[in-house]
C-alpha positions as CSV (number, residue, x, y, z in Angstrom):
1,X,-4.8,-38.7,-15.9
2,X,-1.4,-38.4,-14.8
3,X,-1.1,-34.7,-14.9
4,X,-3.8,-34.1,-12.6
5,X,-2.6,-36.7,-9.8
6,X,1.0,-34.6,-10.7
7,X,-1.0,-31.2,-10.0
8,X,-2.4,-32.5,-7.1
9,X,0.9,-33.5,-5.7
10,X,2.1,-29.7,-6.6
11,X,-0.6,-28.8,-5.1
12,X,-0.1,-30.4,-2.0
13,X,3.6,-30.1,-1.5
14,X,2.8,-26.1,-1.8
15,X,0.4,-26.3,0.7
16,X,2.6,-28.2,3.1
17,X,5.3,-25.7,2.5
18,X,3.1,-22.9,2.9
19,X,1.9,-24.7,6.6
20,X,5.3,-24.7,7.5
21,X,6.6,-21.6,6.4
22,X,3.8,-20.5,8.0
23,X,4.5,-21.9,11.3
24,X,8.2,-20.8,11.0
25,X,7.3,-17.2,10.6
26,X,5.0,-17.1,14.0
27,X,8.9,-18.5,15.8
28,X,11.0,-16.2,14.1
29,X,11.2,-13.3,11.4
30,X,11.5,-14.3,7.6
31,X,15.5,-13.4,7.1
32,X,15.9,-16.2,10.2
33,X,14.6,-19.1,8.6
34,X,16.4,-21.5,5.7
35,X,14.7,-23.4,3.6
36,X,16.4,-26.6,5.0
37,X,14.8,-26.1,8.2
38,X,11.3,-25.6,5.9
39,X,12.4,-28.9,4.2
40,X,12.4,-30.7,7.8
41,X,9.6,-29.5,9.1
42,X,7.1,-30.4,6.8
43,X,9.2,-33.8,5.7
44,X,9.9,-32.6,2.5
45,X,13.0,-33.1,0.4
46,X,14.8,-29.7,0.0
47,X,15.2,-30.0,-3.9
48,X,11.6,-30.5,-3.6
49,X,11.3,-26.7,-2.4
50,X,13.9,-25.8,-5.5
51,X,11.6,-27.2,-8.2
52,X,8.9,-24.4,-7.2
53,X,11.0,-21.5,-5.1
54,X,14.4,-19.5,-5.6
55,X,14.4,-19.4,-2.0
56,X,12.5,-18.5,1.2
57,X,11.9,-14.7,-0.1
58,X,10.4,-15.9,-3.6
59,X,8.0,-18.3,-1.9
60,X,6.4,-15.5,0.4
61,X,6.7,-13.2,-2.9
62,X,4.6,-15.6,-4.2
63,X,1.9,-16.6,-1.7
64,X,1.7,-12.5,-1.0
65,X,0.9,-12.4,-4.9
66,X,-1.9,-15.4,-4.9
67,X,-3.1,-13.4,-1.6
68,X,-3.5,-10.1,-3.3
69,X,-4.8,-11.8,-6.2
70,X,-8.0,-13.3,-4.6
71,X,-8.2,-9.8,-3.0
72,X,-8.3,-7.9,-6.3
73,X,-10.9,-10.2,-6.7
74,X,-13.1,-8.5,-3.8
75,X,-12.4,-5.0,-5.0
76,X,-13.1,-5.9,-8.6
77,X,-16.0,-7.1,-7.6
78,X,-17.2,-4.2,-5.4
79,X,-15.7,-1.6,-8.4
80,X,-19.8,-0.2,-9.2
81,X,-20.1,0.0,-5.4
82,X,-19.2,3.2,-3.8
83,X,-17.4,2.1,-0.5
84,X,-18.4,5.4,1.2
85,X,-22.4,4.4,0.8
86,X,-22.0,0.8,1.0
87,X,-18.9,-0.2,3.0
88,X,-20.7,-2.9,4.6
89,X,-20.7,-5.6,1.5
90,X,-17.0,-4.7,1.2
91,X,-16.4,-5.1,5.0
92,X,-17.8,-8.6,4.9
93,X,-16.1,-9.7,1.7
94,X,-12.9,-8.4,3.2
95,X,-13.2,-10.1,6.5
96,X,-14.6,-13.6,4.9
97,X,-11.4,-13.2,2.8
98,X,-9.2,-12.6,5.8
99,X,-11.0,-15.7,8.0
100,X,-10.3,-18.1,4.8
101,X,-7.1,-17.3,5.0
102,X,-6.3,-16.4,8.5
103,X,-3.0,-18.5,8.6
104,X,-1.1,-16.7,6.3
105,X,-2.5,-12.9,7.0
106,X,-1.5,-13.5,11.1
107,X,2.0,-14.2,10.1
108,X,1.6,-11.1,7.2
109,X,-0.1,-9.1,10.0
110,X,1.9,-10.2,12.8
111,X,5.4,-9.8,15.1
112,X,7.7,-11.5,12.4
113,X,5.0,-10.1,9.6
114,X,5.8,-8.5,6.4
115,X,5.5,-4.6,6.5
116,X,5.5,-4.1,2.6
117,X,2.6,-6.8,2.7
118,X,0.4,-3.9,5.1
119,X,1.6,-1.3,2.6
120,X,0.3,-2.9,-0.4
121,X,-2.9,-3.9,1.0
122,X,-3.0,-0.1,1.8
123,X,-2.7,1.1,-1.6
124,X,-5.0,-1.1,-2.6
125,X,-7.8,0.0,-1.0
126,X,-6.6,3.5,-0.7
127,X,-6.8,3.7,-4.8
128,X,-10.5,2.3,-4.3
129,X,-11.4,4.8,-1.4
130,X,-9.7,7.4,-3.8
131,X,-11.4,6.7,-7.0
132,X,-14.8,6.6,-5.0
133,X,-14.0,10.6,-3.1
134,X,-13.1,11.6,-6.6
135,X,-16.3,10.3,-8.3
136,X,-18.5,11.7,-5.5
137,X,-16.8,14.6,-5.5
138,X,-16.5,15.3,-2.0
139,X,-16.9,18.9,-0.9
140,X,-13.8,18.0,2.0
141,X,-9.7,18.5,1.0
142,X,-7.6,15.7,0.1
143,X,-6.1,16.2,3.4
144,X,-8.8,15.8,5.6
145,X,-9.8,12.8,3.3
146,X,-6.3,11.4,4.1
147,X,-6.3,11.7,7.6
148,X,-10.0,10.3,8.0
149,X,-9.0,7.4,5.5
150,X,-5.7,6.8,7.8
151,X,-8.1,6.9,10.6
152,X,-10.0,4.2,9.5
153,X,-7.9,2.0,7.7
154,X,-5.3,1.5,10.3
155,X,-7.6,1.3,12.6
156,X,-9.3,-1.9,10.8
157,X,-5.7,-3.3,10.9
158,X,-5.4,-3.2,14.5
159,X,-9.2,-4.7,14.7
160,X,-8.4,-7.4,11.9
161,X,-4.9,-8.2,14.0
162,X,-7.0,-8.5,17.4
163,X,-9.1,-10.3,15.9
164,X,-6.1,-13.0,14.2
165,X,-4.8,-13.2,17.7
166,X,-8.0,-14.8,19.3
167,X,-8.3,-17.3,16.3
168,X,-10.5,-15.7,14.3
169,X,-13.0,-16.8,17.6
170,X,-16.3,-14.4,16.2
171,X,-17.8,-14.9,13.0
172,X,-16.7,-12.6,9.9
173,X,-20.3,-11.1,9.8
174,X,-20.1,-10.2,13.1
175,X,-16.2,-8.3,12.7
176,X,-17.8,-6.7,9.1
177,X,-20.5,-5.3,11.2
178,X,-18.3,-4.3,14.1
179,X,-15.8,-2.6,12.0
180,X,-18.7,-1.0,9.9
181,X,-20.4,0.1,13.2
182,X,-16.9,1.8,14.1
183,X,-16.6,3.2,10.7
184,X,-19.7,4.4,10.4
185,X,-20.2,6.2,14.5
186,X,-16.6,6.2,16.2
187,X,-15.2,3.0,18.4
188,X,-17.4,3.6,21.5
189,X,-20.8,3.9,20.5
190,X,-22.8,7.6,21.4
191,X,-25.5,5.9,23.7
192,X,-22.9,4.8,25.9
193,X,-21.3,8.5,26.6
């Protein structure tokens, strides 16, 4: 009985330290903030933060890590899926994912953000989108595939950090369909040339 109540606790000091590391990082870049100034903010004692972090770098390592696991999650679960043919289902995954979590990836995303964080998102799905050309065999080069993938993906980072900026304010249906809509015809639909 005792353990759980002690999990709990863990559980909720992490969270608290995650809120305010979080809020720290929308003021000021990573390198800028101590973890004494964590320890104030969220009320917490500062050997408190030592008993689960090295330091302010390990904790972000570490919340990056449970982020990218719940996102191998998605593409594990979307591995029988070509994206190419069904990018939709992916799309929403991916931005439900992103609206549960939309704390953490504005901070990863944004001004005082985490650049390795993009990168290794990128990989990510640019091993997926890579496995899936090569199984399909596209007739097209790897080139042409790597500039089209660029196209897109970087593109649905600049959607995904509008879309942190207003608060996450539409629905992630409606953002999966948008960005699948852009995928799928170009950013301003035909009909409207």
């Amino acid at each position: 009985m005792t353990e759980k109540k002690e999990d709990r606790r863990v559980r909720r000091t992490k969270k608290l330290l995650t809120q305010g590391l979080t809020e720290l990082m929308q003021e000021k870049p990573l390198q800028d903030i101590t973890v004494r100034e964590l320890a104030e903010r969220v009320d917490v004692n500062r050997g408190t933060f030592y008993l689960y972090y090295r330091d302010i770098f390990d904790m972000l390592a570490q919340i990056e890590e449970d982020l990218f696991s719940k996102f191998d999650q998605i593409i594990v679960s979307h591995k029988d899926d070509v994206v190419f043919s069904h990018t939709l289902p992916f799309l929403e995954d991916l931005f439900n994912f992103i609206q549960e979590n939309s704390e953490m990836c504005a901070v990863l995303l944004g001004e005082h953000g985490d650049m390795a964080f993009v990168q290794r998102l990128n990989h990510v799905v640019h091993e997926k989108c890579m496995a899936d050309w090569q199984l399909i065999r596209h007739p097209r080069s790897q080139d042409e595939f790597t500039y089209r993938y660029d196209f897109v993906v970087f593109g649905c980072i600049g959607l995904i950090r509008t879309w942190l900026s207003r608060h996450c304010t539409e629905d992630a249906s409606y953002m999966a369909n948008l960005a699948n809509d852009m995928i799928l015809r170009g950013s301003i639909p035909l009909e409207e040339l």
